[in-house]
N, C-alpha and C positions, 0 to 999 in steps of 0.2 A: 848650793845644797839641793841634791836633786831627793826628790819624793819616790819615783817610778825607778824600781831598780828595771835595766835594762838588759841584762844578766835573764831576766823572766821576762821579759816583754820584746822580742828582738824587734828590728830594725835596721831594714834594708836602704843600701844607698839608692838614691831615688822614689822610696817611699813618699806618698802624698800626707802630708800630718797637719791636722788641726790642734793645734795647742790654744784648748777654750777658754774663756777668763783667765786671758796668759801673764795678767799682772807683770810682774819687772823680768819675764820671759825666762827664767830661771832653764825652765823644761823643751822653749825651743830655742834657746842656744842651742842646746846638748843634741838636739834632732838634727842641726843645721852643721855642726860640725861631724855628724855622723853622716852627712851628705843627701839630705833629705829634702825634698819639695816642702819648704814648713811654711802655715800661713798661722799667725801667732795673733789671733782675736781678742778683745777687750773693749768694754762700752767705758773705760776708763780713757778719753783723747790725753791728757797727760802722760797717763802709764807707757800708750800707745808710742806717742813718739819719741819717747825714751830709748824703748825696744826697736824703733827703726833706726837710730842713730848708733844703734849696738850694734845692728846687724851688718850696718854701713861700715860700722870699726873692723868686724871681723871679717869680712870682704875683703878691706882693703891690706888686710896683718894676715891674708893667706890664711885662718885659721878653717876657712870650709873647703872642701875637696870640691873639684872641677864637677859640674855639673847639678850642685846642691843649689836652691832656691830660697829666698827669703822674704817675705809680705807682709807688713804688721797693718791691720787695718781695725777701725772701731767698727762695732754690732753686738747686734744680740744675739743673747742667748736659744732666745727662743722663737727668732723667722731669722733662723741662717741664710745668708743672701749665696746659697750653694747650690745645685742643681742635687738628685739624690748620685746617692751611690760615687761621691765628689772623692772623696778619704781612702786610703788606705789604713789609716792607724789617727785614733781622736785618742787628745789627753784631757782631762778636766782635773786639776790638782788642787786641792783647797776651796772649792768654787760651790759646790751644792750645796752646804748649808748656809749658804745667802739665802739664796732660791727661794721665794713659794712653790711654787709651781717646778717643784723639781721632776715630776713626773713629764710635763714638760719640755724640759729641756734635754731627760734623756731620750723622750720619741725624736727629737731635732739631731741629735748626736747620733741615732741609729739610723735616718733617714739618710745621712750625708754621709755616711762608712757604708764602703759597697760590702757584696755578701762575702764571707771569708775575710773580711777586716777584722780590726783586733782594737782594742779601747780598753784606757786605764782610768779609773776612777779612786781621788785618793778626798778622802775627808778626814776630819777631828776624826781620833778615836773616842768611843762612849766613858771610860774612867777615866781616863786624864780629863776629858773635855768635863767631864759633872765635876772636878774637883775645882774648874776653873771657875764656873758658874755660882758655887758653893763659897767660893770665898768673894766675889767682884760681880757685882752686880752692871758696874760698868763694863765688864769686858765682854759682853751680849748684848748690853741694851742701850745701843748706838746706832744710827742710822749706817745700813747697809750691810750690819753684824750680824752674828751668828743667830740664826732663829730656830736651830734645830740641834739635835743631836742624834746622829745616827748608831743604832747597834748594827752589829757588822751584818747580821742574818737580814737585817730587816733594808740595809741597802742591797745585798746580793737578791733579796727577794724583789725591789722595783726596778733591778736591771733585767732579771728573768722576767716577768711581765712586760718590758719595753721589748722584748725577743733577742735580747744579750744572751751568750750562753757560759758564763762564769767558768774560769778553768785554774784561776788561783788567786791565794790573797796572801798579806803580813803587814806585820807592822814598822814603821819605821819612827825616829829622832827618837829614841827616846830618853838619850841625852837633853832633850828640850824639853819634857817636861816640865822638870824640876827649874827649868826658869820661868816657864810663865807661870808655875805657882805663886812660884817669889814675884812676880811682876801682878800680880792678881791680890796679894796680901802685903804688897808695899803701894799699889796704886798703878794702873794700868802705865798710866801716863809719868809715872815717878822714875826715871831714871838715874835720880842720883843717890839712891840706896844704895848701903856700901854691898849687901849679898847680892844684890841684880848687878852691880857695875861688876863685880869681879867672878860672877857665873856667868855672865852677857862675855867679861876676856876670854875666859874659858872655851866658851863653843866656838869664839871670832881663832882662836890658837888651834881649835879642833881643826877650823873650816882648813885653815891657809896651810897647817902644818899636816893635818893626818895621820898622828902617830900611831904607833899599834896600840900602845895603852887603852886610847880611848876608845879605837877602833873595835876591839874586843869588849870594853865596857859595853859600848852600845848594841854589840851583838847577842850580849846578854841581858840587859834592859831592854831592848824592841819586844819581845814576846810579854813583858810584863808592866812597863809605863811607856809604849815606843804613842808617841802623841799621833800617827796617825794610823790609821787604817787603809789600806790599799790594795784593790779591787781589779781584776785582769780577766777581759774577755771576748770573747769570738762574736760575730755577727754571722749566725748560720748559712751554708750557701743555700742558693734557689734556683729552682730550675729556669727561671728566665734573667737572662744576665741583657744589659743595653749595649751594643754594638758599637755609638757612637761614644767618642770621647768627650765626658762627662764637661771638662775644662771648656771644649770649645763654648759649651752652652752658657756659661759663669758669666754674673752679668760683667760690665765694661766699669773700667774706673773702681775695681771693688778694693783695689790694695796696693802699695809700692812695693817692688821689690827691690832686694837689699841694694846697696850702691848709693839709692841717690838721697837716702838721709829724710825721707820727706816722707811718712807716711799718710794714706787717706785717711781725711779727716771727715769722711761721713760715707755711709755704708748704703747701700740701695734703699730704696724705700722701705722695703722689707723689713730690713731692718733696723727700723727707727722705732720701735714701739718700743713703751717707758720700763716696759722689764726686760732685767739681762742678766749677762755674765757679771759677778760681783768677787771683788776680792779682798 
């Protein structure tokens, strides 16, 4: 279930992409099969070698085209172990309203996209996200949870001051909504309420099947309960570009690439300080 339609965000084969707090890598699959250099970040080592062991699957099932890359490695958010100007195209999907310091993490994300890069930023949307809050006071106030809630002007306004230069937004799921209501007024943790277990079937039939029914539902729910909000922009050119190539300078040992199943399990030094990517 991808976040970032790609339809608005293109995506060349051999693009360099960071997919930031990449969680269970939903977003660099989708890069990696588009035949992209993906390096799929997370200070989660579990999440982490999940995502390497996937990457390993689809290697070896041919499903990425000749020349695409794949590196799952643990860091942070906020001292990327990248040299500037690393990126061609950053994702963050569901990830900043972890953050304190989200201001932050978007100077690290605009540091490591060279100029004329392009970066997708998707959060909670602001209604759906207060309705979830309003009902479950568990479903925020957990370690590593939701601490914010963005409106959409006021995220497009801390991308423009990190020097993003915003050129489109929308919303998406908004089929999901109305389940994490119900999972919010039956108990976060409650999966075996009969309207969560057979709205939970629902979207699992949405995912695998794709019928147009639903497909047209949600293209009419996104504008109006679509849960998230999703953010697409440029990184202005400058007149001084670096000559050498950015890779050579990347420290040593930062990550495995796909194949051998095994990713790094600790990130330069840099990148060891206790705030991150969270998902």
């Amino acid at each position: 279930m991808l976040t970032v339609d790609f339809s608005r965000f293109p995506l060349a084969p051999g693009d360099r992409v960071l997919d930031l707090g990449c969680g269970a890598g939903r977003h660099a699959f989708e890069c990696y099969r588009r035949g992209a250099q993906v390096v799929a970040l997370d200070r989660n080592g579990e999440e982490i070698r999940e995502v390497a062991k996937w990457f390993a699957a689809m290697k070896e099932a041919g499903e990425a085209p000749a020349g695409a890359t794949a590196t799952a490695m643990e860091g942070d958010a906020l001292a990327l172990p990248f040299p500037d100007d690393s990126f061609d195209v950053v994702i963050i999907s569901e990830v900043m309203e972890h953050i304190p310091d989200d201001k932050g993490v978007l100077a690290e994300m605009v540091r490591v996209l060279r100029p004329g890069g392009r970066i997708a930023v998707t959060v909670p949307r602001y209604g759906p996200e207060k309705v979830c809050w309003a009902l479950s006071d568990a479903y925020h106030e957990v370690e590593g949870g939701h601490i914010r809630i963005y409106r959409g002007d006021e995220l497009l306004g801390k991308m423009r001051e990190a020097g993003l230069k915003p050129y489109g937004t929308h919303h998406a799921h908004g089929l999901h909504s109305p389940y994490w209501w119900l999972k919010c007024a039956f108990g976060v943790d409650n999966d075996t309420a009969l309207p969560v277990r057979a709205y939970h079937k629902l979207l699992v039939w949405d995912i695998m099947k794709k019928p147009l029914a639903t497909r047209l539902a949600e293209q009419a729910l996104n504008p109006v309960i679509g849960k998230s909000f999703v953010a697409y922009a440029t990184k202005p050119q400058t007149p001084a570009r670096h000559d050498a190539d950015p890779w050579a300078e990347a420290p040593a040992a930062a990550g495995t690439a796909a194949g051998t199943g095994e990713p790094a399990t600790s990130a330069p030094q840099a990148a060891k300080s206790s705030a991150g990517a969270a998902k």
